[in-house]
N, CA and C atoms as a LAMMPS dump frame, in Angstrom:
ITEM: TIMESTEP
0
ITEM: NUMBER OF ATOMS
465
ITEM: BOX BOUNDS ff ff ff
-5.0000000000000000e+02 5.0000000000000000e+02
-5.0000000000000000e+02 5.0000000000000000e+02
-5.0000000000000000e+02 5.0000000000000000e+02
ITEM: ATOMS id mol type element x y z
1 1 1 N 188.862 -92.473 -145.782
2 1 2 C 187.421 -92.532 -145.899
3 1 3 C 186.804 -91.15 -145.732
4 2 1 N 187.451 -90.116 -144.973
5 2 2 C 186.989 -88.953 -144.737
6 2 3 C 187.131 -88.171 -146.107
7 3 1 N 187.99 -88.506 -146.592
8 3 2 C 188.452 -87.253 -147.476
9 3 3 C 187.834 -87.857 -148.93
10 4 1 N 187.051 -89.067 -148.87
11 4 2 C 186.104 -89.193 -149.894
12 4 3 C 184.89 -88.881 -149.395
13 5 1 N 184.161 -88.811 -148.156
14 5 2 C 183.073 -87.992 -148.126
15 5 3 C 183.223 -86.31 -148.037
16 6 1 N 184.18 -85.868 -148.287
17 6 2 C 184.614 -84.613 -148.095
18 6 3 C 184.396 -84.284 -149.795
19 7 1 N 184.816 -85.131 -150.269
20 7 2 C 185.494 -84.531 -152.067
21 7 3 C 183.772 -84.928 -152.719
22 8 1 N 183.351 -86.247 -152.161
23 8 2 C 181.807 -86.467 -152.918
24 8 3 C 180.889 -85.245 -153.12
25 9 1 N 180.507 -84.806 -154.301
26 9 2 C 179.514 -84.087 -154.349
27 9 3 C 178.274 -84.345 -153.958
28 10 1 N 177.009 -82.92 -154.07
29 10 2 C 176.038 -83.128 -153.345
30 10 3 C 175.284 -83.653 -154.876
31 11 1 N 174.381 -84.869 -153.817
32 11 2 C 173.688 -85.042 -155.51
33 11 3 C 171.864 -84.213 -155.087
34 12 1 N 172.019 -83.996 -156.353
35 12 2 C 170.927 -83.171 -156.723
36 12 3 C 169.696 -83.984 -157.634
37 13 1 N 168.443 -83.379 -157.744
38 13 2 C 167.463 -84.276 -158.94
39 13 3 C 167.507 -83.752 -159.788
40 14 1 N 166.838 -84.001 -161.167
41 14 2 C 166.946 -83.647 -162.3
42 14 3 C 166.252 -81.863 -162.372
43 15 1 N 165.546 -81.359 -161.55
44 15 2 C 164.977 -80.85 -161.048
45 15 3 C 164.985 -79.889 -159.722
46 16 1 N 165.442 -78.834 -159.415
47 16 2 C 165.298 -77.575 -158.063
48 16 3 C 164.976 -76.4 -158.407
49 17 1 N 164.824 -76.149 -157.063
50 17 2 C 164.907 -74.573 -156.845
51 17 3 C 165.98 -73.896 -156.589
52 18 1 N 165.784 -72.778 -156.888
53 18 2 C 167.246 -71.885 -156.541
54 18 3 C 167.085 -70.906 -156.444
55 19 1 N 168.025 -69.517 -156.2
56 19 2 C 167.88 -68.279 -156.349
57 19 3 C 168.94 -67.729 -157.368
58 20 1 N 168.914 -66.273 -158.071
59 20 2 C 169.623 -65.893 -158.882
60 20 3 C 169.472 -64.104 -158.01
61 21 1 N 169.999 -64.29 -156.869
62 21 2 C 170.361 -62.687 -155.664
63 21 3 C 170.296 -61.873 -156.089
64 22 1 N 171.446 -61.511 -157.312
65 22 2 C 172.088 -60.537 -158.019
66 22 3 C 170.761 -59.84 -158.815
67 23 1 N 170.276 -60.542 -159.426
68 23 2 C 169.058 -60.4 -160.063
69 23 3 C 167.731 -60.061 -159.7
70 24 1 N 167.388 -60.47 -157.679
71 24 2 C 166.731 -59.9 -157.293
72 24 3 C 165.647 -61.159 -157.557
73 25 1 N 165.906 -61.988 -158.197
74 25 2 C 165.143 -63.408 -157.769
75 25 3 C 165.267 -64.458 -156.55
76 26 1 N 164.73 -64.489 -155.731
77 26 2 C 164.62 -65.277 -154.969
78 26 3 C 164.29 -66.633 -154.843
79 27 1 N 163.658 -67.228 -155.559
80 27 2 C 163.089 -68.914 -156.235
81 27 3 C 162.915 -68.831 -157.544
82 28 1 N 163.159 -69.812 -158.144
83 28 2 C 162.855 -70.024 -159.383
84 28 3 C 163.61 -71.985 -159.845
85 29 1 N 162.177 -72.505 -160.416
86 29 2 C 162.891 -73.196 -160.51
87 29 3 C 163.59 -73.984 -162.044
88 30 1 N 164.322 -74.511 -161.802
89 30 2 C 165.37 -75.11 -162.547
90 30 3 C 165.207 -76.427 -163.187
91 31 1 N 166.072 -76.718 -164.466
92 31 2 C 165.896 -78.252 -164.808
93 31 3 C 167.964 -78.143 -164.905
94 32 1 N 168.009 -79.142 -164.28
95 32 2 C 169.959 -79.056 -164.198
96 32 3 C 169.817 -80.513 -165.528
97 33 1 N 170.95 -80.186 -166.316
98 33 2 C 171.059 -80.591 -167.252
99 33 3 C 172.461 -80.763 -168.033
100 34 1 N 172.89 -82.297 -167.482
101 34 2 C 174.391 -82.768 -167.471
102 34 3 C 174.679 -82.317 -168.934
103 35 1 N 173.31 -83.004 -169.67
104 35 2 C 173.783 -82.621 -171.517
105 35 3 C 173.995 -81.667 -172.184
106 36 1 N 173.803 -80.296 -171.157
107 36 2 C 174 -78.624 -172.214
108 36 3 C 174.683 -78.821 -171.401
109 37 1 N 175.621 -78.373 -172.243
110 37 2 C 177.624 -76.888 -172.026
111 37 3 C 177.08 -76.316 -171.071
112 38 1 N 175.999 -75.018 -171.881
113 38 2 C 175.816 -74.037 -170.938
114 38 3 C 174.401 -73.802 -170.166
115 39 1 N 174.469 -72.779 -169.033
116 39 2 C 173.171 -72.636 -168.416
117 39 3 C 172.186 -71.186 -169.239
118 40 1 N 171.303 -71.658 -169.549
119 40 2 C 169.418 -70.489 -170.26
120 40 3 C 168.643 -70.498 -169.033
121 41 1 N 168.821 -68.857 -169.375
122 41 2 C 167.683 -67.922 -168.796
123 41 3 C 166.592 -67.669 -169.855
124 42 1 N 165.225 -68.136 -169.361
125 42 2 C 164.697 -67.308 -170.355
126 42 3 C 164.282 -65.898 -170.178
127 43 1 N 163.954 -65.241 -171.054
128 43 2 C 163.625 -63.321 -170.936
129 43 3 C 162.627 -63.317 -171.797
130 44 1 N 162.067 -62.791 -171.057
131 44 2 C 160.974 -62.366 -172.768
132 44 3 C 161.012 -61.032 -173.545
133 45 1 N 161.863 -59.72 -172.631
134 45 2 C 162.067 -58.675 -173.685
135 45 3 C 164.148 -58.765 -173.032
136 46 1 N 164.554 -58.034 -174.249
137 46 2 C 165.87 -57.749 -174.141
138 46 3 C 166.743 -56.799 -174.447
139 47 1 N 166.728 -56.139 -174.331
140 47 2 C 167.566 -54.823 -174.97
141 47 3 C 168.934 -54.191 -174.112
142 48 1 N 169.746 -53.866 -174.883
143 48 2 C 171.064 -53.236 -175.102
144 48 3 C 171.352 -51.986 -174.402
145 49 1 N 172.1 -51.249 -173.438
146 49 2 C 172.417 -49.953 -173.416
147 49 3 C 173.891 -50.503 -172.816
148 50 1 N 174.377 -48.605 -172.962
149 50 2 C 175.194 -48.457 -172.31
150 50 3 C 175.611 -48.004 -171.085
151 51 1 N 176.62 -48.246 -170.722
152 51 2 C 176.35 -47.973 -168.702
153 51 3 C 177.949 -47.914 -168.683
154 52 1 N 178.414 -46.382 -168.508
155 52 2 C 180.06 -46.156 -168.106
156 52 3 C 181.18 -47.032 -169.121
157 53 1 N 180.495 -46.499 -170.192
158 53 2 C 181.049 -47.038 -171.956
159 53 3 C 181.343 -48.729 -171.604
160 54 1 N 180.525 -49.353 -171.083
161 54 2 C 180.437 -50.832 -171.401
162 54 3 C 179.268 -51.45 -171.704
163 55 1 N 178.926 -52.469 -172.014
164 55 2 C 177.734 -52.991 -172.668
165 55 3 C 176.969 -53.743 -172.03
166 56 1 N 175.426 -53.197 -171.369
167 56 2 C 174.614 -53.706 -170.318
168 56 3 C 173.336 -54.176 -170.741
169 57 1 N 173.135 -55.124 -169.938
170 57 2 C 172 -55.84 -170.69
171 57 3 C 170.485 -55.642 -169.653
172 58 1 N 169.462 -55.183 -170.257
173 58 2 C 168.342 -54.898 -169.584
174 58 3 C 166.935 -56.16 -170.479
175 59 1 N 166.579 -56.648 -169.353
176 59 2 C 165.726 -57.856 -169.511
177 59 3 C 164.385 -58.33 -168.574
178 60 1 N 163.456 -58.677 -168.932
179 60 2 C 162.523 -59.407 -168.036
180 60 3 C 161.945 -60.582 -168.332
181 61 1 N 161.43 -61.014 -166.999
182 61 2 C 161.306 -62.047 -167.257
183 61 3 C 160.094 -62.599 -165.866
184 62 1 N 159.019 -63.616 -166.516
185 62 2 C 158.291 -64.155 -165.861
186 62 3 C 158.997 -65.477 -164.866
187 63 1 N 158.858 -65.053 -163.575
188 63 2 C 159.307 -66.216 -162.498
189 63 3 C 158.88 -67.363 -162.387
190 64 1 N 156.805 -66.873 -162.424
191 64 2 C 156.186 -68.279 -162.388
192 64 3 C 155.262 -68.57 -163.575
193 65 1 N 154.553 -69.578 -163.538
194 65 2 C 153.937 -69.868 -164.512
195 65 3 C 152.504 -70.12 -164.461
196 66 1 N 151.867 -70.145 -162.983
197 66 2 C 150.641 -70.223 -162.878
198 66 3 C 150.399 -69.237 -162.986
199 67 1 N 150.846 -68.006 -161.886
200 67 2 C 150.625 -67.053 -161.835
201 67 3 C 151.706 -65.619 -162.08
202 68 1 N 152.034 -65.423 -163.054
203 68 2 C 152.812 -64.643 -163.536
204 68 3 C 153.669 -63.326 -162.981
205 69 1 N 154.712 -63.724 -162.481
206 69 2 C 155.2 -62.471 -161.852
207 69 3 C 156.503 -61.965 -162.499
208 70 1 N 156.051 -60.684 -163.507
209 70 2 C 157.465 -60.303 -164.182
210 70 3 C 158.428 -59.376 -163.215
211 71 1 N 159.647 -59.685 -163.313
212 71 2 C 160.69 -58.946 -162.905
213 71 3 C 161.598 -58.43 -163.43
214 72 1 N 162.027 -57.042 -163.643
215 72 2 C 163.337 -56.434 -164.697
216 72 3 C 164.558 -56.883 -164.014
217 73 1 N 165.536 -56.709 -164.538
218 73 2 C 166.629 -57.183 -164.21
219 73 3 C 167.658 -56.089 -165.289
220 74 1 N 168.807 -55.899 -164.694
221 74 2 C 169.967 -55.19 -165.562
222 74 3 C 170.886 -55.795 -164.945
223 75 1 N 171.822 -56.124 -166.037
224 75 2 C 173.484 -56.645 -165.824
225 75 3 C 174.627 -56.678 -166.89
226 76 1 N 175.342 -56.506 -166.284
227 76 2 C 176.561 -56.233 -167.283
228 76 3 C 176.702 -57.428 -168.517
229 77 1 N 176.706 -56.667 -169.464
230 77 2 C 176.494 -58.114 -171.109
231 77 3 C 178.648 -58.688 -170.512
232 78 1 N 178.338 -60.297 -170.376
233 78 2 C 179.677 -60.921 -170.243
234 78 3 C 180.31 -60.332 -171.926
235 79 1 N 179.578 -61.627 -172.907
236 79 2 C 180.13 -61.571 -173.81
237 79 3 C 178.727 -61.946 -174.871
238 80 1 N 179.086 -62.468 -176.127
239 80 2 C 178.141 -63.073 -177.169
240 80 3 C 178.799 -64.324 -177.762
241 81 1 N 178 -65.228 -177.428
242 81 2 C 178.542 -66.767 -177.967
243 81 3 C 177.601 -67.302 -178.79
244 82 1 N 178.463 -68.009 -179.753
245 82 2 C 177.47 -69.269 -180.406
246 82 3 C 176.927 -70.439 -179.778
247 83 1 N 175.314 -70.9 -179.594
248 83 2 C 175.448 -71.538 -179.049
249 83 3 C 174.35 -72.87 -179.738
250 84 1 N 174.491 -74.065 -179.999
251 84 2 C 173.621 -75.322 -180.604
252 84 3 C 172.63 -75.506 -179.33
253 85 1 N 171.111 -75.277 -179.675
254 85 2 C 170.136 -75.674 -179.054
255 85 3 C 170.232 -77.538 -179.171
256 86 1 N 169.159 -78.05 -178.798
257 86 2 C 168.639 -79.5 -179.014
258 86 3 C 168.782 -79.902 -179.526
259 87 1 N 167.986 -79.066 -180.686
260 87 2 C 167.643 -79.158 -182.313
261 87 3 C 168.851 -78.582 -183.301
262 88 1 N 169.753 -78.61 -182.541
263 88 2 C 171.144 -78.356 -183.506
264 88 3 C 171.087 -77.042 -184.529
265 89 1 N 170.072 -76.08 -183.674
266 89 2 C 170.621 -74.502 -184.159
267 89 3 C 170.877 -73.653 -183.635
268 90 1 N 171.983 -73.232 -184.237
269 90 2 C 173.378 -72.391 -184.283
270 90 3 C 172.117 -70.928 -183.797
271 91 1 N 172.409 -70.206 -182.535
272 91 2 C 172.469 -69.24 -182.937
273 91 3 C 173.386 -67.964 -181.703
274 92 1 N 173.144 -67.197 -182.118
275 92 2 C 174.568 -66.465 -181.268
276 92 3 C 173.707 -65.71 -179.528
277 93 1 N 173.483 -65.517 -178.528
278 93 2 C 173.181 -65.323 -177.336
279 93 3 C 173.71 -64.123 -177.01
280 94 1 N 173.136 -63.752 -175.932
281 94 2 C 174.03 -62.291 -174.87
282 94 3 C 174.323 -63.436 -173.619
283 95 1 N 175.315 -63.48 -173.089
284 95 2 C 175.71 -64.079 -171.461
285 95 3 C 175.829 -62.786 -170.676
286 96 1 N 175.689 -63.565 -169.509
287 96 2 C 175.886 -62.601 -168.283
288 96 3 C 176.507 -63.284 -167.218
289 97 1 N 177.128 -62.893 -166.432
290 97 2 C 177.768 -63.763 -165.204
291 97 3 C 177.034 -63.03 -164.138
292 98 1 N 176.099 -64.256 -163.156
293 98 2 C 175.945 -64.276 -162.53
294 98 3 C 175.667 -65.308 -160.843
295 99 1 N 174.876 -65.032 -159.609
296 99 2 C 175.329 -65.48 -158.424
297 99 3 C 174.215 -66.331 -158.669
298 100 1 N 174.399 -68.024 -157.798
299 100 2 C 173.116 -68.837 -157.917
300 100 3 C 173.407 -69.714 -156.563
301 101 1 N 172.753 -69.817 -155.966
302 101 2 C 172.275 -70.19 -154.653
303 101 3 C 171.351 -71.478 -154.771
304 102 1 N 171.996 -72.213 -154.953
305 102 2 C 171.45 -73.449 -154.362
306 102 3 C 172.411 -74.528 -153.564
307 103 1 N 171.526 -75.771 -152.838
308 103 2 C 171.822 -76.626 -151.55
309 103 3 C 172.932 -75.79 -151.372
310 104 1 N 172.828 -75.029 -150.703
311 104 2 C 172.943 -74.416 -149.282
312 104 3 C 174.925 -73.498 -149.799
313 105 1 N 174.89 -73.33 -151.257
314 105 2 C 175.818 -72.985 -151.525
315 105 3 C 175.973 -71.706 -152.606
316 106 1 N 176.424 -70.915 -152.78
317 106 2 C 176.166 -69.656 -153.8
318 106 3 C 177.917 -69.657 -155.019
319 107 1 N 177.272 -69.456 -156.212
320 107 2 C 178.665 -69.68 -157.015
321 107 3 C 178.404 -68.807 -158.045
322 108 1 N 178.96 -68.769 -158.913
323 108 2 C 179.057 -67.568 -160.166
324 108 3 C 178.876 -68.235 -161.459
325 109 1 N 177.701 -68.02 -162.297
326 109 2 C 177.489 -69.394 -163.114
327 109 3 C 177.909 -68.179 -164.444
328 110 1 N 177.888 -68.833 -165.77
329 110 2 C 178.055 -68.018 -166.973
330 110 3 C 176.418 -68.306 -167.124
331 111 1 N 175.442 -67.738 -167.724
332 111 2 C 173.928 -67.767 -168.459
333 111 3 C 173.974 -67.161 -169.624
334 112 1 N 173.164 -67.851 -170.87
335 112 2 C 172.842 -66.962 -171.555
336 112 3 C 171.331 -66.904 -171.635
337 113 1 N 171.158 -65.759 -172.723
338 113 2 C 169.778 -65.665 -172.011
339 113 3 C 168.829 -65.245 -173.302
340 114 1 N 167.64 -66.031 -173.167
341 114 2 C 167.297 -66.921 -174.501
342 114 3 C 165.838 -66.896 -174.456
343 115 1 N 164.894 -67.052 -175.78
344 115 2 C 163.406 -67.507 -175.352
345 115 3 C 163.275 -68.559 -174.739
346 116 1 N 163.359 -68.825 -173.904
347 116 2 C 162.654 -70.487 -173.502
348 116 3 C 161.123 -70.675 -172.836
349 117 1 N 160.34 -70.123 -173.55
350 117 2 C 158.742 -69.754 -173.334
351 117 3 C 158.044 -71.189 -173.588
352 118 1 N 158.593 -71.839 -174.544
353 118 2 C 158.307 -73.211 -174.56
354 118 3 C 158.733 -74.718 -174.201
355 119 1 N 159.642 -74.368 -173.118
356 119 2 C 160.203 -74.856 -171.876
357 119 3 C 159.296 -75.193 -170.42
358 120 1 N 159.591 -76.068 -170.156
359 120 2 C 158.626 -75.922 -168.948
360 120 3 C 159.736 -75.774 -167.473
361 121 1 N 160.924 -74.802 -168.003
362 121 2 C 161.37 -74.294 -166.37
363 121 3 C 161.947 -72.95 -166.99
364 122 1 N 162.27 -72.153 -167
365 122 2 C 162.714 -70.736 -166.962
366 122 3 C 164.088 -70.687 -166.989
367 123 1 N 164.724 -72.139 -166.355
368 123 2 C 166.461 -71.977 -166.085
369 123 3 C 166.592 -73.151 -166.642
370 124 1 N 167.65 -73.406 -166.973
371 124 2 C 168.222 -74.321 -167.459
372 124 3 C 169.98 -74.079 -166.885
373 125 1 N 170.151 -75.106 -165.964
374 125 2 C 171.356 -75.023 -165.18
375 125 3 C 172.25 -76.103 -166.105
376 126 1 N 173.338 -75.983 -166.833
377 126 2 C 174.441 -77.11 -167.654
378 126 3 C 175.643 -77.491 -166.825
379 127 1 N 176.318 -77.936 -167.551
380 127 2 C 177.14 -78.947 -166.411
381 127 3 C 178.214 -78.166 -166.538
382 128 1 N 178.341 -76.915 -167.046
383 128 2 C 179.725 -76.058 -166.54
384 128 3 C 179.475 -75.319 -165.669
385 129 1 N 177.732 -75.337 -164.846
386 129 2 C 177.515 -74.899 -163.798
387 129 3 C 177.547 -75.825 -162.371
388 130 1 N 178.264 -77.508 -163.289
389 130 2 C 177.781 -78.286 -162.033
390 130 3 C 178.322 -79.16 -161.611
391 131 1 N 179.211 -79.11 -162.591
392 131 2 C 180.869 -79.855 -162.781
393 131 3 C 182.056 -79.626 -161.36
394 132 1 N 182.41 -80.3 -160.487
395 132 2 C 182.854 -80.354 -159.542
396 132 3 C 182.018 -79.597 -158.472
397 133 1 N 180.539 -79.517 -158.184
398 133 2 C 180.805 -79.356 -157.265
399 133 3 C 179.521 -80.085 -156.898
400 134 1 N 178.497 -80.546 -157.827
401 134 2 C 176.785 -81.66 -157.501
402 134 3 C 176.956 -82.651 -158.722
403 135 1 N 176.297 -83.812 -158.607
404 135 2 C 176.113 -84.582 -158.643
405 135 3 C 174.669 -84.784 -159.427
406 136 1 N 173.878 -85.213 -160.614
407 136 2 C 172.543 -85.247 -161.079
408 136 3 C 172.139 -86.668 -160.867
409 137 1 N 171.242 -87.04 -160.509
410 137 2 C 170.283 -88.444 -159.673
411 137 3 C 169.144 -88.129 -161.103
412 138 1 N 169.023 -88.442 -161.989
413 138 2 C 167.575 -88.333 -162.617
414 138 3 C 166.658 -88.663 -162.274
415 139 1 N 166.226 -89.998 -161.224
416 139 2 C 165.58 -90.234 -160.745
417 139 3 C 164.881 -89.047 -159.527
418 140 1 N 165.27 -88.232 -158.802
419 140 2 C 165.101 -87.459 -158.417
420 140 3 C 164.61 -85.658 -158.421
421 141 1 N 163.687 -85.518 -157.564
422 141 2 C 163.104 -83.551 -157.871
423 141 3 C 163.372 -83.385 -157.045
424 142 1 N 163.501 -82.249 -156.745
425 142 2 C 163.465 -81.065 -155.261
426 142 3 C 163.983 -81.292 -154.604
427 143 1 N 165.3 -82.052 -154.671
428 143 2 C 165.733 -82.377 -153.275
429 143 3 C 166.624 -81.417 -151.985
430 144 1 N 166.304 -80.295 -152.29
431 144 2 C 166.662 -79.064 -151.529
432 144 3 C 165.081 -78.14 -150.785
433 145 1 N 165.896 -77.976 -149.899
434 145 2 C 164.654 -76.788 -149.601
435 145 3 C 164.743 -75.853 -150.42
436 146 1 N 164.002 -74.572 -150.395
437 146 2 C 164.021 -73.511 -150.671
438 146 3 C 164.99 -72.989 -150.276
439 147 1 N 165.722 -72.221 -151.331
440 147 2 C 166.498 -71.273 -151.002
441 147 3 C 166.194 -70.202 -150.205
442 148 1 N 166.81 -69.948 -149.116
443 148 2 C 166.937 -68.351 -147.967
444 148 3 C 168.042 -67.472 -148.514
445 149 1 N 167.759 -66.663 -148.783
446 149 2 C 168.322 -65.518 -149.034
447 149 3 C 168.881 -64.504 -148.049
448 150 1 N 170.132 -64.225 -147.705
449 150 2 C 170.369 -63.523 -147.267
450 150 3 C 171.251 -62.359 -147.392
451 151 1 N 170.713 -60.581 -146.735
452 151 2 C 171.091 -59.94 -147.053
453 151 3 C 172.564 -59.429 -147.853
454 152 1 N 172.647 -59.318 -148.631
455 152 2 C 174.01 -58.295 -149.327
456 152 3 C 174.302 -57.555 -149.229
457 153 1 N 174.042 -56.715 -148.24
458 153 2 C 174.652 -55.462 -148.316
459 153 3 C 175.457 -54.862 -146.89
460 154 1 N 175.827 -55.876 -146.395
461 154 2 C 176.998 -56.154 -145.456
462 154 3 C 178.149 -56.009 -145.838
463 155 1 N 178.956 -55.338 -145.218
464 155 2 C 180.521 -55.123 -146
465 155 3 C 180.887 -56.516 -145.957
């Protein structure tokens, strides 16, 4: 009996908050979404450089939506994938691997990173971000506190 409340995941609502550290975001929230592969960031500008002959991705992006708070962000480009929206079009993305902090746990998700201006959450978390380790309740929002953040720069 123990070692099935041990292995049960945490269930989550259709709906949280989270943090993305690495990035220097602290809240933002999310729609988790068993039916996409993968997890969207949206950005609203995006551009390309190079950084120690590898390929880095420089981006911003609005946190909230009442009141607008843009933040830059730079990170190493993972790769470029094809990827089927909703609406079943094909088109090719920049990913990035990065850290995400939610119920009370931090993991390394793949993102790509996309307009989603006509979205009503900024993230879009998929189930290769959520697959062994939460659980989705649709019936359910928020069922986490806010994410706390804590320092990184501890050896």
């Amino acid at each position: 009996m123990t070692d099935l409340i041990k292995s049960s995941p945490i269930i989550l609502g259709w709906r949280e908050r989270l943090a993305l550290p690495e990035l220097g975001i602290g809240l933002l929230k999310a729609k988790l979404d068993t039916g996409a592969r993968s997890s969207s960031l949206h950005v609203d500008t995006l551009e390309t450089f190079q950084r120690s002959g590898e390929t880095w991705l420089r981006f911003t992006l609005n946190v909230r939506r009442r009141h607008p708070f843009e933040i830059s962000c730079e990170a190493p480009a993972l790769d470029r994938r094809i990827v089927t929206d909703t609406g079943g079009r094909r088109t090719e993305r920049w990913f990035i691997r990065t850290q995400v902090t939610l119920a009370g746990q931090s993991f390394s998700v793949d993102v790509n990173l996309t307009d989603r201006r006509h979205m009503l959450f900024p993230l879009l978390l998929g189930r290769s971000a959520l697959v062994g380790r939460f659980a989705v309740d649709p019936a359910l929002s928020y069922t986490q506190s806010r994410p706390s953040l804590v320092a990184t720069d501890s050896p």
